[in-house]
Backbone as JSON Lines, residues from 0, in Angstrom:
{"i":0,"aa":"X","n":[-1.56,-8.14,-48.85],"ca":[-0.12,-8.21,-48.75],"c":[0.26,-8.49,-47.31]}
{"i":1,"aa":"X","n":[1.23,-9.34,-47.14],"ca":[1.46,-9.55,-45.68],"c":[2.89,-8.96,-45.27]}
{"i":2,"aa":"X","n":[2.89,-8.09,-44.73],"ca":[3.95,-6.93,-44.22],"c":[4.22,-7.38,-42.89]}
{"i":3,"aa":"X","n":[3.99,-8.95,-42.47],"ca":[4.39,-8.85,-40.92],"c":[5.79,-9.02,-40.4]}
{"i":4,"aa":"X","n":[6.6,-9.17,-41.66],"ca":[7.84,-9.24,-41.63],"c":[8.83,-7.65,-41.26]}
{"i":5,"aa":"X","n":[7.97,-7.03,-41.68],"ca":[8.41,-5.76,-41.92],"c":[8.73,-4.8,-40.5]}
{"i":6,"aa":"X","n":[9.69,-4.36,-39.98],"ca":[9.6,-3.71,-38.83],"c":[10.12,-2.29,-39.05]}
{"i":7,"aa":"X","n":[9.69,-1.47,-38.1],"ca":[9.9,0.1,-38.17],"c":[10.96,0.4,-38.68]}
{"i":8,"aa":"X","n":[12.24,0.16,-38.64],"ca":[13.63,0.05,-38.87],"c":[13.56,0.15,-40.87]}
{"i":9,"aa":"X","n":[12.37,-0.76,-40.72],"ca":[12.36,-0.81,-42.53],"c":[11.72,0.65,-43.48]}
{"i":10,"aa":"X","n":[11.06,1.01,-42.83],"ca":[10.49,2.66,-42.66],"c":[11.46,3.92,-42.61]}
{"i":11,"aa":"X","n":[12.68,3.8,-42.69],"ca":[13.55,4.53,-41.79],"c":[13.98,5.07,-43.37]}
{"i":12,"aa":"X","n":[14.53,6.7,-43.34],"ca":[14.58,7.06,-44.52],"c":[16.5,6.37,-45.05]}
{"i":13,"aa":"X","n":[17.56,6.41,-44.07],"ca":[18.31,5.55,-44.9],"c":[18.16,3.87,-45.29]}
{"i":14,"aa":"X","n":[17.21,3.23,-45.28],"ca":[16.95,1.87,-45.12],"c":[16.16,2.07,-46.37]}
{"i":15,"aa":"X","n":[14.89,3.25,-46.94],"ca":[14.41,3.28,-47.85],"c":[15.43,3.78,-49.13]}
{"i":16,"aa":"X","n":[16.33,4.71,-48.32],"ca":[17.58,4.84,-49.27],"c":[18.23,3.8,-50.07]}
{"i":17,"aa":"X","n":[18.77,2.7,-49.1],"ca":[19.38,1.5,-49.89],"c":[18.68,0.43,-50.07]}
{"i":18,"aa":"X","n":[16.98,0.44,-49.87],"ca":[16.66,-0.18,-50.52],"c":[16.44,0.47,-52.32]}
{"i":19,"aa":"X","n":[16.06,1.32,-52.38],"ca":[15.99,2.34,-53.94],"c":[17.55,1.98,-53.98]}
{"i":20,"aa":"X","n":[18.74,2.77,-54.08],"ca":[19.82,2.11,-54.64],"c":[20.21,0.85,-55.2]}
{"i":21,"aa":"X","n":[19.21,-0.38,-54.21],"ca":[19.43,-1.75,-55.22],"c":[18.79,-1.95,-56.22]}
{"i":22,"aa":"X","n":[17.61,-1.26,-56.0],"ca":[16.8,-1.44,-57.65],"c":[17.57,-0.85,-58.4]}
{"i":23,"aa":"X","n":[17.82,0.81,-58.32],"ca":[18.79,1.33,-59.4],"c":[19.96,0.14,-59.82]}
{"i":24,"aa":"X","n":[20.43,-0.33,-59.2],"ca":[21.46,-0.91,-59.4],"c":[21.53,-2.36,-60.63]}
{"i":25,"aa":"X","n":[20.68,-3.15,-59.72],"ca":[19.76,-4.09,-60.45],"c":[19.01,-3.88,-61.67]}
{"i":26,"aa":"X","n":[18.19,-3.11,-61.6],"ca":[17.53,-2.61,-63.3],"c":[19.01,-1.94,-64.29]}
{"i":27,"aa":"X","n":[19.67,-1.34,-63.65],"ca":[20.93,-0.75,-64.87],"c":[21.8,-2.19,-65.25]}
{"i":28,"aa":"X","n":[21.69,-3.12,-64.39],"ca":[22.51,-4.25,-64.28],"c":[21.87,-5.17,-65.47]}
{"i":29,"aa":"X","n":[20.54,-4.98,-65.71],"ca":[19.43,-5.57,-66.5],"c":[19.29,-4.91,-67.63]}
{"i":30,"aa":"X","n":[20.6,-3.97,-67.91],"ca":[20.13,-3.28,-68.78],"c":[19.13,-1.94,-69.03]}
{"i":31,"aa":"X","n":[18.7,-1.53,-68.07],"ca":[17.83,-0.24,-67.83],"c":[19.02,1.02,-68.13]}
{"i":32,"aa":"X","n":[18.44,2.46,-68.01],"ca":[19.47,3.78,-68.39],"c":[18.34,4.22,-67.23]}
{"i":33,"aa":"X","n":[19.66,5.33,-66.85],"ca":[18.87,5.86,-65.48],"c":[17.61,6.8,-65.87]}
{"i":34,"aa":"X","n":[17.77,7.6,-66.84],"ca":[16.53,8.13,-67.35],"c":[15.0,7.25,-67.86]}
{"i":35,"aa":"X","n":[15.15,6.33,-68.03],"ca":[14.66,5.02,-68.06],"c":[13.82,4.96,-66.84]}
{"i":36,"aa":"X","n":[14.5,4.52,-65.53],"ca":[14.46,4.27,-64.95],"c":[13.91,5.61,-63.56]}
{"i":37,"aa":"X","n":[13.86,6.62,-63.9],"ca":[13.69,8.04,-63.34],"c":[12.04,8.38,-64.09]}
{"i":38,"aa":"X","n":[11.58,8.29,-65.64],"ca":[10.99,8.57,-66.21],"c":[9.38,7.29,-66.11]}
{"i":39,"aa":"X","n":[10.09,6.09,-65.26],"ca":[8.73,4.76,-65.3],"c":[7.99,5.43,-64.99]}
{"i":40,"aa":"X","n":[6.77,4.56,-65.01],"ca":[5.5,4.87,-63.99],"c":[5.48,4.07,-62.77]}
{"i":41,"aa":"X","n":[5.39,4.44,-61.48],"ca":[5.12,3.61,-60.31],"c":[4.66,2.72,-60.48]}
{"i":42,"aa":"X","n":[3.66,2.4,-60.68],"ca":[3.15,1.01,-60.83],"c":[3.74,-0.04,-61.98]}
{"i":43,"aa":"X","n":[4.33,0.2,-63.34],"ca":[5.41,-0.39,-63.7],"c":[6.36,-0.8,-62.94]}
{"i":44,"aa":"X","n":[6.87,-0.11,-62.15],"ca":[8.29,-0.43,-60.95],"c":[7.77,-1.56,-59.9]}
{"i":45,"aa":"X","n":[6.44,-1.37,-59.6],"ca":[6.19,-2.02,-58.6],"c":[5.63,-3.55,-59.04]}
{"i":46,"aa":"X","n":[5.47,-3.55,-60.75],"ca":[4.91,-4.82,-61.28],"c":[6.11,-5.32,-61.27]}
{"i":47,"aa":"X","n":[7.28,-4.6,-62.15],"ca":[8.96,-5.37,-62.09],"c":[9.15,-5.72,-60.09]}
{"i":48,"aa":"X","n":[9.33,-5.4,-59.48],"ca":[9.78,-5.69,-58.39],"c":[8.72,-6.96,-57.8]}
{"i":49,"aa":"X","n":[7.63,-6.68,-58.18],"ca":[6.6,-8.44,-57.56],"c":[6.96,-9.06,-58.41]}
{"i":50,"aa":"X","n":[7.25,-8.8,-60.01],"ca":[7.53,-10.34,-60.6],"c":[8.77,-10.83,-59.96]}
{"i":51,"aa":"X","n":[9.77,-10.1,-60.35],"ca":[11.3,-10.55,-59.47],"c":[11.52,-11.19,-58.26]}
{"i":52,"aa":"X","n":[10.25,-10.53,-57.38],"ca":[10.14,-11.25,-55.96],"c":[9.77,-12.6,-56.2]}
{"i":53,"aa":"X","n":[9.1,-13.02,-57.34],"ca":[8.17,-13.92,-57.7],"c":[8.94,-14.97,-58.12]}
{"i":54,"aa":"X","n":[9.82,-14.65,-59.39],"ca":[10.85,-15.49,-59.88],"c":[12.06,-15.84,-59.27]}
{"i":55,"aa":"X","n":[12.53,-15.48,-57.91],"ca":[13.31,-15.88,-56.98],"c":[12.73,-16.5,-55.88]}
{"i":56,"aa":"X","n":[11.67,-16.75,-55.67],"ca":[11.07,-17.55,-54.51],"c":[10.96,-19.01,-55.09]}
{"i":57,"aa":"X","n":[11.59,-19.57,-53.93],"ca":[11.31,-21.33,-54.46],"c":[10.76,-21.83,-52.99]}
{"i":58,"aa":"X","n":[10.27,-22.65,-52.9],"ca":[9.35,-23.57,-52.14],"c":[9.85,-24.69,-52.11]}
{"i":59,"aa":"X","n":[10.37,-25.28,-50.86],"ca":[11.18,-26.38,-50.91],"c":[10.2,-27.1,-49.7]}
{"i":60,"aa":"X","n":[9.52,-28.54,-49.93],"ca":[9.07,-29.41,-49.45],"c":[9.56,-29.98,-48.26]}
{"i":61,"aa":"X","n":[9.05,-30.59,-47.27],"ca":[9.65,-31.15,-46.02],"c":[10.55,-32.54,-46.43]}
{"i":62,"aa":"X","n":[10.17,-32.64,-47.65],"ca":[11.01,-33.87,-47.82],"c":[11.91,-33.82,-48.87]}
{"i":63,"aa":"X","n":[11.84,-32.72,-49.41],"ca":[13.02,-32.14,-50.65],"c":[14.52,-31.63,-49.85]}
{"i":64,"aa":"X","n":[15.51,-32.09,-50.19],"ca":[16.74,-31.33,-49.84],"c":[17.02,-30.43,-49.61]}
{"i":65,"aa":"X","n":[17.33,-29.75,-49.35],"ca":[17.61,-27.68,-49.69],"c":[18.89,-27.7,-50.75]}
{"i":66,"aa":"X","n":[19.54,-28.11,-50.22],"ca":[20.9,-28.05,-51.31],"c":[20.89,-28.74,-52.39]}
{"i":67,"aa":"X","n":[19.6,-29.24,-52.68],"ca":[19.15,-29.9,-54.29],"c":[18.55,-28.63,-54.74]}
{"i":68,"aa":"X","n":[17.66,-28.04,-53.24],"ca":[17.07,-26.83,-54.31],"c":[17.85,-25.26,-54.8]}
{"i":69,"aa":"X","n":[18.99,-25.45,-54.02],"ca":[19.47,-24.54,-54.24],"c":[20.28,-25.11,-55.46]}
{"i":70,"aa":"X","n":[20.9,-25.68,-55.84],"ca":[22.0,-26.06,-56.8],"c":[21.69,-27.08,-57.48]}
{"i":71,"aa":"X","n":[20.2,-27.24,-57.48],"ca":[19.73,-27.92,-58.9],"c":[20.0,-29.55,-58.63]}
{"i":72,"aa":"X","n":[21.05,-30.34,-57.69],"ca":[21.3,-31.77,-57.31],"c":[21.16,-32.2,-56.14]}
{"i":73,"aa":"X","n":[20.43,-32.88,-56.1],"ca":[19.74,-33.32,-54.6],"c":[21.41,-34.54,-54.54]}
{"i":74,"aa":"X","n":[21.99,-34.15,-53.4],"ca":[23.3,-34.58,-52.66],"c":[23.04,-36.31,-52.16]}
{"i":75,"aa":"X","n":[21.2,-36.61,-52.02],"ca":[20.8,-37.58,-51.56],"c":[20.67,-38.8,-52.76]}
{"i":76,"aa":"X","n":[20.76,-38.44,-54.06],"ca":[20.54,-38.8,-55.43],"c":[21.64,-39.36,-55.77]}
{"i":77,"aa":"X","n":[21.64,-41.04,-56.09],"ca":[23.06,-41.34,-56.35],"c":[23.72,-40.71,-58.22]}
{"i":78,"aa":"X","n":[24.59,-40.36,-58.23],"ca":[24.45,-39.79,-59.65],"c":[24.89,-40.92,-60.51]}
């Protein structure tokens, strides 16, 4: 895993606070119940949170647009 992004600040117990509040937030948003969500197993939580990381990462090419990849129409594309 490459954590070099990560700085002390991210360690910090209100920073681990609101990061846990967005999952709560996000999984109830998805349909989860907080008992649900209180009752997982860790490593369940931590498979949902890498896929999610997973399914929001896009990879955009040196020669791909960004604003094609963000909104699906490359701006350079005559329509």
């Amino acid at each position: 895993m490459d954590d070099s992004r990560l700085k002390n600040e991210d360690f910090t117990f209100e920073k681990q606070s609101e990061y846990l509040d967005t999952l709560y937030k996000e999984l109830m948003e998805n349909g989860w119940k907080m008992p649900d969500i209180d009752n997982a197993d860790i490593y369940q939580m931590l498979r949902i949170m890498n896929d999610k990381k997973k399914s929001k990462t896009k990879r955009v090419g040196k020669n791909d647009s960004l604003i094609g990849a963000i909104t699906g129409k490359d701006p350079r594309q005559s329509s």
